[in-house]
N, C-alpha and C positions, 0 to 999 in steps of 0.2 A: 504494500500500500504506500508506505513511505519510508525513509531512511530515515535516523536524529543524530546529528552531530555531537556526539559524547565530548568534543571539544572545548564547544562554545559555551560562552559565560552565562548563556541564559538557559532557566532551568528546563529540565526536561519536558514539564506540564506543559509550561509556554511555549517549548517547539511541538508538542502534538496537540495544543490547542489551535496553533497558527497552522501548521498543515491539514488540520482536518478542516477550518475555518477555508482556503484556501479550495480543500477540492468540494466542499459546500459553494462557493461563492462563482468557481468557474463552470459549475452545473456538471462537475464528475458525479459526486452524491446526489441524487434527486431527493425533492421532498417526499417522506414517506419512506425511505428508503431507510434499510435495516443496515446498524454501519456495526463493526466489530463489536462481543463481549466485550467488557476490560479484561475479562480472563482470557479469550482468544488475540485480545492486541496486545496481552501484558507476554503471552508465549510470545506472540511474533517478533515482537520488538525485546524481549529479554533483559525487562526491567519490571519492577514491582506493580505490584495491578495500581496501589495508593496512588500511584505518581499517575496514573489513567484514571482512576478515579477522579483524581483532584481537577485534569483537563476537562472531562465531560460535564464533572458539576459547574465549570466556569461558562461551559458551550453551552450548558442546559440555563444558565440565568443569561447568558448573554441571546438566549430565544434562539440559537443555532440546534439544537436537536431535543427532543422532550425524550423519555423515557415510558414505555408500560410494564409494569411489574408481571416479570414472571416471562413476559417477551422480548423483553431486550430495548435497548435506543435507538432512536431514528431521526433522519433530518428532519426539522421543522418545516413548514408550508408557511412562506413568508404571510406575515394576517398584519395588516395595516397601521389596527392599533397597540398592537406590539411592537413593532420599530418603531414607534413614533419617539420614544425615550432613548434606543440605541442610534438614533438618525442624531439626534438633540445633541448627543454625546458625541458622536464624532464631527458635528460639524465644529463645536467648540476646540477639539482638537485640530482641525484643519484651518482655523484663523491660527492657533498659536504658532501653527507652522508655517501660514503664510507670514505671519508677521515677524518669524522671522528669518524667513531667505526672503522678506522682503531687506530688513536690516542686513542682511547679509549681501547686498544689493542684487538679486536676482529678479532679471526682467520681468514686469507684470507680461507680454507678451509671451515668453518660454513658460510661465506657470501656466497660462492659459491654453497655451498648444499643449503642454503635458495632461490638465485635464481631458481635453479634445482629443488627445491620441490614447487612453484608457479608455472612453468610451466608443469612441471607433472601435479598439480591440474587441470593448466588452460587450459590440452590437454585431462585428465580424464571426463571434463563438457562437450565440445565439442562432445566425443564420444556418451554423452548419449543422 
């Protein structure tokens, strides 16, 4: 499913939170879709289930996958008024990083064609 850089500084939760965030978002996982136990991702990957755990309880509040007991987790079906608090939240994050590689003096035109060219991307994936 994915590889985890045992290198890097950042902890494990948080690289199988971002990669499973990651093939949720590029529409590998569908909604609905049954995505590993923690006991079968915790064999695959060959790290403690805890450390799966802790990633899926943070995807399950961040409205990326819910849970049914006794069946297992599955990707969320985006529902309107649920994003509306994780929309809120990152748009806050994305002023503090425009403002600052605006300080950092990076063209409002280059920020605006990199927005333009992620969506481009992210309407080129949908089409195929």
């Amino acid at each position: 499913m994915f590889q985890l850089d045992l290198r890097e500084s950042k902890p494990l939760y948080e690289q199988i939170k971002e990669k499973m965030k990651e093939l949720i978002i590029s529409a590998v996982l569908k909604p609905d879709e049954r995505i590993p136990s923690v006991r079968e991702l915790a064999q695959t990957l060959t790290i403690n289930p805890n450390t799966i755990q802790k990633a899926y309880k943070e995807l399950e509040n961040e409205g990326f996958i819910y849970s049914v007991r006794a069946k297992g987790n599955f990707v969320a079906p985006l529902e309107q008024k649920a994003i509306r608090p994780r929309r809120d939240e990152l748009r806050k994050e994305l002023e503090k990083i425009v403002a600052e590689l605006s300080y950092l003096h990076e063209p409002e035109e280059q920020l605006i064609s990199t927005i333009q060219a992620i969506y481009q991307e992210k309407e080129g994936k949908k089409d195929d």
